[in-house]
TIRODREN-499394 format. One line per field, with one value per residue (C-alpha): residue in one letter; z negated, x negated, y. Coordinates in steps of 0.02 Angstrom, whole numbers. Example, Ala and Ser with C-alpha at 12.3 -4.5 7.8 and 13.67 -1.06 7.14 Angstrom:
loke = c(A|S)
z = c(-390|-357)
x = c(-615|-684)
y = c(-225|-53)
END
This chain:
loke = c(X|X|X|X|X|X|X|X|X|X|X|X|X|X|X|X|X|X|X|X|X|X|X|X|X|X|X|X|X|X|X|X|X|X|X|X|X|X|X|X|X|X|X|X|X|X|X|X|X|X|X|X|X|X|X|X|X|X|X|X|X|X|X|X|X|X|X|X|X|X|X|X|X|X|X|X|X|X|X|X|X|X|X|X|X|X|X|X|X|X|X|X|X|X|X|X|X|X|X|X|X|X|X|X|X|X|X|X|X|X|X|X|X|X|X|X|X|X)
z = c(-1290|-1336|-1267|-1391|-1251|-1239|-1119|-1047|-1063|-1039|-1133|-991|-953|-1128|-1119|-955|-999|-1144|-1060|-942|-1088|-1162|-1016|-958|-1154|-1140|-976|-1034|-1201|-1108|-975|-1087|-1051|-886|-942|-1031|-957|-876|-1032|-1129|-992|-1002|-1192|-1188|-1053|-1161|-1320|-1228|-1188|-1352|-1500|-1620|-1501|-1619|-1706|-1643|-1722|-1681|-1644|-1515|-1417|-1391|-1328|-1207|-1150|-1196|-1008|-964|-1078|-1004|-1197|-1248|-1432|-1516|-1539|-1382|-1449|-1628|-1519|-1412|-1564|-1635|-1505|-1465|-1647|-1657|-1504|-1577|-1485|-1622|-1810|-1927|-2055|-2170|-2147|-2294|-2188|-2070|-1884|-1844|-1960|-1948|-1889|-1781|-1754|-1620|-1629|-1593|-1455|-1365|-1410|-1277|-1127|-946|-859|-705|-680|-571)
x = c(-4301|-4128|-4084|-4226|-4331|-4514|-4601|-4700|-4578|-4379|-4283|-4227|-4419|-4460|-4302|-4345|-4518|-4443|-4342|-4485|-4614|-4476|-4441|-4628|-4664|-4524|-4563|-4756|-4691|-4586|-4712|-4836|-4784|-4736|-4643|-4526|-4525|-4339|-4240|-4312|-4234|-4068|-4067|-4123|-3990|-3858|-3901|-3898|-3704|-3673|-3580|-3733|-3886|-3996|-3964|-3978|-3930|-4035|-3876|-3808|-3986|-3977|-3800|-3884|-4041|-4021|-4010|-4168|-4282|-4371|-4349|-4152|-4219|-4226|-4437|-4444|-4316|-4412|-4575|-4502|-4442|-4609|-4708|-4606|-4589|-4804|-4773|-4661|-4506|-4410|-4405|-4344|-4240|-4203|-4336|-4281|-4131|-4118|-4145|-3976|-3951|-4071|-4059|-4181|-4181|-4226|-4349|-4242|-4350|-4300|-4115|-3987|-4105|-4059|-4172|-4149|-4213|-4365)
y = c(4443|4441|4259|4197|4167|4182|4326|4156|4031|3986|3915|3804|3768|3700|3583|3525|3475|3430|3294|3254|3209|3092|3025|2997|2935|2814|2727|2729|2613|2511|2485|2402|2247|2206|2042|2139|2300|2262|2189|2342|2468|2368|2382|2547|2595|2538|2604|2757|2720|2638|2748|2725|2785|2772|2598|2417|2245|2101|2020|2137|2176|1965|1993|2101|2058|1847|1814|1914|1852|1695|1590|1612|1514|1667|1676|1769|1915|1902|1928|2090|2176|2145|2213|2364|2394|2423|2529|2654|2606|2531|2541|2387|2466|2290|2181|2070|2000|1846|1887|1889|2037|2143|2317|2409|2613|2719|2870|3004|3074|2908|2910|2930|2945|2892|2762|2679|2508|2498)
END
């Protein structure tokens, strides 16, 4: 028609589902592992707020989620990055560089999305 809709579908119907299946997708990553599930909705909350949602630093997702993690050393961090990076969550964009400056991106389908901590 002339709104660009679809006879079936809305336009407001797509985006809604839209936001549902990122939503649903997002707490299904996170959810993987239960020992981390919480410091990966607080990072992922504030990313959300943050002025680059869709870019991390090593360095500032410790700043964050240090005092959730059970190991403050460091390993643990290095480990949560690594698994949520072979779940899709997060992308290491210079691998080359020491931990504390490294860089990790977010899918855009999981970029500024509002979860609430369960």
């Amino acid at each position: 028609n002339e709104k660009g809709e679809y006879p079936v579908f809305l336009r407001q119907h797509l985006s809604e589902a839209y936001e549902e299946v990122r939503t649903l997708a997002l707490q299904t990553i996170i959810g993987l592992n239960h020992q981390w599930s919480r410091p990966a909705t607080i990072l992922m909350q504030a990313i959300a707020r943050s002025k680059t949602p869709d870019l991390i630093s090593f360095a500032d997702a410790k700043s964050i989620i240090a005092s959730s993690l059970s190991n403050t050393d460091g390993l643990e961090l290095t480990n949560f990055f690594a698994f949520y990076e072979h779940a899709g969550l997060f992308r290491c964009v210079n691998r080359t560089k020491i931990l504390e400056e490294r860089q990790y991106r977010v899918p855009i389908m999981f970029q500024r999305i509002g979860l609430s901590l369960s």
